[in-house]
C-alpha positions in Angstrom: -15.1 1.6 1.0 -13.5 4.7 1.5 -12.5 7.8 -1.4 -9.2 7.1 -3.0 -9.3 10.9 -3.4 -10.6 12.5 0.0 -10.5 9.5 2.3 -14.2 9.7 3.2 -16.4 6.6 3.9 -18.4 5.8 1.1 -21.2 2.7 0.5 -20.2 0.0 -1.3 -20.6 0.2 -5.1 -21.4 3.8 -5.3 -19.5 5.5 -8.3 -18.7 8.6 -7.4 -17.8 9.8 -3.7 -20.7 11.7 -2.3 -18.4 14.2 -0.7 -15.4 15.5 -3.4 -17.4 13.5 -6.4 -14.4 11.7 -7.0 -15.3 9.0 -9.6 -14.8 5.2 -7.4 -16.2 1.6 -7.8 -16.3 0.0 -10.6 -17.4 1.3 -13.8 -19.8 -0.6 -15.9 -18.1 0.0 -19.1 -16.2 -2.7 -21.3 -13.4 -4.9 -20.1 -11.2 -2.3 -22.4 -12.4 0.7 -21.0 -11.8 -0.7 -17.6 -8.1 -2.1 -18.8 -7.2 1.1 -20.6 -7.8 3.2 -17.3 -5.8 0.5 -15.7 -2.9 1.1 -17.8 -3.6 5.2 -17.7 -3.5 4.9 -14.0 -0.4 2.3 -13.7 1.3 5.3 -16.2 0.9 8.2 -13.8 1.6 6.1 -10.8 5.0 5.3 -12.6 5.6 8.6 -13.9 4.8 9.6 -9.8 7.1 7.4 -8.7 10.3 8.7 -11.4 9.8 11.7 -9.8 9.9 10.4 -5.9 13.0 8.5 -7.3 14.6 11.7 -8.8 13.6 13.6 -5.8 14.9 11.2 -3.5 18.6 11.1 -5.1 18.7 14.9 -5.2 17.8 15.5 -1.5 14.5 17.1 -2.3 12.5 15.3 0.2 11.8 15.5 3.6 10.6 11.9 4.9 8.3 12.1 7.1 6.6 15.5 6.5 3.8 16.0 4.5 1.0 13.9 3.4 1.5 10.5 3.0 0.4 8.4 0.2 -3.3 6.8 0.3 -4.1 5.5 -3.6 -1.9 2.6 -3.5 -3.8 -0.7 -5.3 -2.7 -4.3 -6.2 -3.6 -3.5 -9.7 -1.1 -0.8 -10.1 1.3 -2.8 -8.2 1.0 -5.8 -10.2 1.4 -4.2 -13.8 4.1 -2.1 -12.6 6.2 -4.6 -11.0 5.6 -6.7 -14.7 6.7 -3.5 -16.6 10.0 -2.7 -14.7 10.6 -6.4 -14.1 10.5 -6.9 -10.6 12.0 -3.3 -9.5 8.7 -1.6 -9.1 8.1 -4.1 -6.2 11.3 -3.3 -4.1 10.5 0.5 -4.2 6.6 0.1 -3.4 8.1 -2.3 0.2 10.3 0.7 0.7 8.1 3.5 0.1 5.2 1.7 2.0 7.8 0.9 4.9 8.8 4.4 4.8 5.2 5.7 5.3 4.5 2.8 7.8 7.4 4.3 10.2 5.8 7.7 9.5 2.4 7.1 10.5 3.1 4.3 13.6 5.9 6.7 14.8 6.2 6.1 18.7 4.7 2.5 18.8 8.3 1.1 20.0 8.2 -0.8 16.1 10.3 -0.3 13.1 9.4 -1.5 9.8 12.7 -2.6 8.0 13.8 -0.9 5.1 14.5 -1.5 1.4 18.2 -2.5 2.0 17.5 -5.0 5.3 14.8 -6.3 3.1 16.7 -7.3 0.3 19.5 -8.6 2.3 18.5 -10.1 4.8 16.0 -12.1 2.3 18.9 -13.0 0.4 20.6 -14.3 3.4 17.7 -16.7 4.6 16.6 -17.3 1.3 13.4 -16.0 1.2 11.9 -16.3 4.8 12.7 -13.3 6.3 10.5 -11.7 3.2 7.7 -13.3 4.9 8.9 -12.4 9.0 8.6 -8.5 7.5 5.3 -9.3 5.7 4.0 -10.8 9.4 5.7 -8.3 11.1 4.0 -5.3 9.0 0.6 -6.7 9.5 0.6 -6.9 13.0 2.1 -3.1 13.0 -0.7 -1.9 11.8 -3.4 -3.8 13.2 -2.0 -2.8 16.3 -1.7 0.6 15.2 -5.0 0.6 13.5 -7.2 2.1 17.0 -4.7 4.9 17.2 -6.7 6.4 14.5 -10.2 4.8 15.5 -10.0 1.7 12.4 -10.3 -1.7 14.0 -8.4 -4.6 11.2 -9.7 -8.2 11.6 -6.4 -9.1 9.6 -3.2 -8.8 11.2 0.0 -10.5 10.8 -1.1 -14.4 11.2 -3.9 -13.7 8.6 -1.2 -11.7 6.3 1.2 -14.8 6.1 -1.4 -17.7 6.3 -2.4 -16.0 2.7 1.8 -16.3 1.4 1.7 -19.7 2.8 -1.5 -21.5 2.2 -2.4 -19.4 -0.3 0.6 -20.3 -2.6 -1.0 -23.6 -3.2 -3.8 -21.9 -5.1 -1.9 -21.2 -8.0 -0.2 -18.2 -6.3 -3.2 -16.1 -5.6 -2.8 -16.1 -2.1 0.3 -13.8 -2.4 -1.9 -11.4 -3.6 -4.8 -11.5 -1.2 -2.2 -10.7 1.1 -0.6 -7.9 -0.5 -4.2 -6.8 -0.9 -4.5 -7.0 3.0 -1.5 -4.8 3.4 -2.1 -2.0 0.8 -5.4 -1.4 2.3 -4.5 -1.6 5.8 -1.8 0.6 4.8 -3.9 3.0 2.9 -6.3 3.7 5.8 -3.6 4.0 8.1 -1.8 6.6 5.8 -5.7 7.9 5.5 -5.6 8.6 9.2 -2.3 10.0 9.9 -3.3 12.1 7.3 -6.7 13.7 8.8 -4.5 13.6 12.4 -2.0 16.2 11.0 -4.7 18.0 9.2 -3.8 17.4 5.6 -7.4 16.1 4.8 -10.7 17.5 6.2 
């Protein structure tokens, strides 16, 4: 496990990170107390991400410069893509590409955009979703030692999940979307440390 908050290594199950003391794990309280800080968390991820919209629109960013972003989860992605209906989803590929070309930078890869994305999944209705879901897993296992992390999943592992996985009721989808928001996270994790924006 590692801190969602300072990126250190932790042991499994702990609840609070023995370096910042960053509340982590899970909490033994009801299923309500655990789905209300759910929904708190979901609610200041999507206020977050307003503001990256806004910011993007009116020029105030600088891709590429600055921390990158290392709390993405499934859970947050899941009930935000519910709440905006889908949208939620398009920005998280094209804010997680976005930090992907950021922190593999000089690998001789490219992780397609928001708008090839779209397009180009339109265009061969729905597979080339899954080429950029292979191609983003083997980008960042490959990546991965640049940074000292080793990933037993890659690409193949990534879209066996889509594939295979669909014929368990859909879960599958989201054991691979697991895969790469925590193989992105660590990567982001590690670019992170390497440009000294965590210690």
């Amino acid at each position: 496990m590692f801190c969602s908050n300072c990126g250190k290594s932790i042991p499994d199950g702990s609840q609070f990170c023995p370096e910042c003391g960053a509340k982590c794990g899970v909490n033994n309280g009801s299923f309500v107390n655990n789905a209300q800080q759910a929904f708190n968390n979901a609610e200041q991820s999507l206020h977050s991400e307003f503001r990256n919209i806004g910011n993007e629109f009116t020029g105030n960013v600088n891709p590429g410069q600055g921390p990158l972003q290392t709390n993405r989860s499934l859970i947050t992605y899941i009930i935000l893509t519910i709440i905006t209906c889908g949208i939620y989803g398009y920005w998280f590929v094209y804010k997680m590409a976005q930090d992907v070309n950021t922190a593999c930078e000089g690998d001789g890869e490219s992780t397609a955009g928001l708008a090839a994305f779209i397009l180009l999944s339109i265009i061969t209705c729905g597979i080339y979703a899954y080429v950029w879901y292979y191609k983003l897993g083997n980008r960042l296992a490959a990546n991965g030692p640049r940074y000292g992390l080793t990933f037993q999943e890659n690409g193949t592992t990534v879209i066996m999940w889509f594939i295979f996985g669909s014929l368990l009721c859909g879960i599958g989808a989201l054991v691979a979307m697991n895969i790469l928001i925590k193989n992105t996270n660590l990567i982001c994790i590690g670019y992170n440390r390497a440009h000294g924006y965590m210690m």
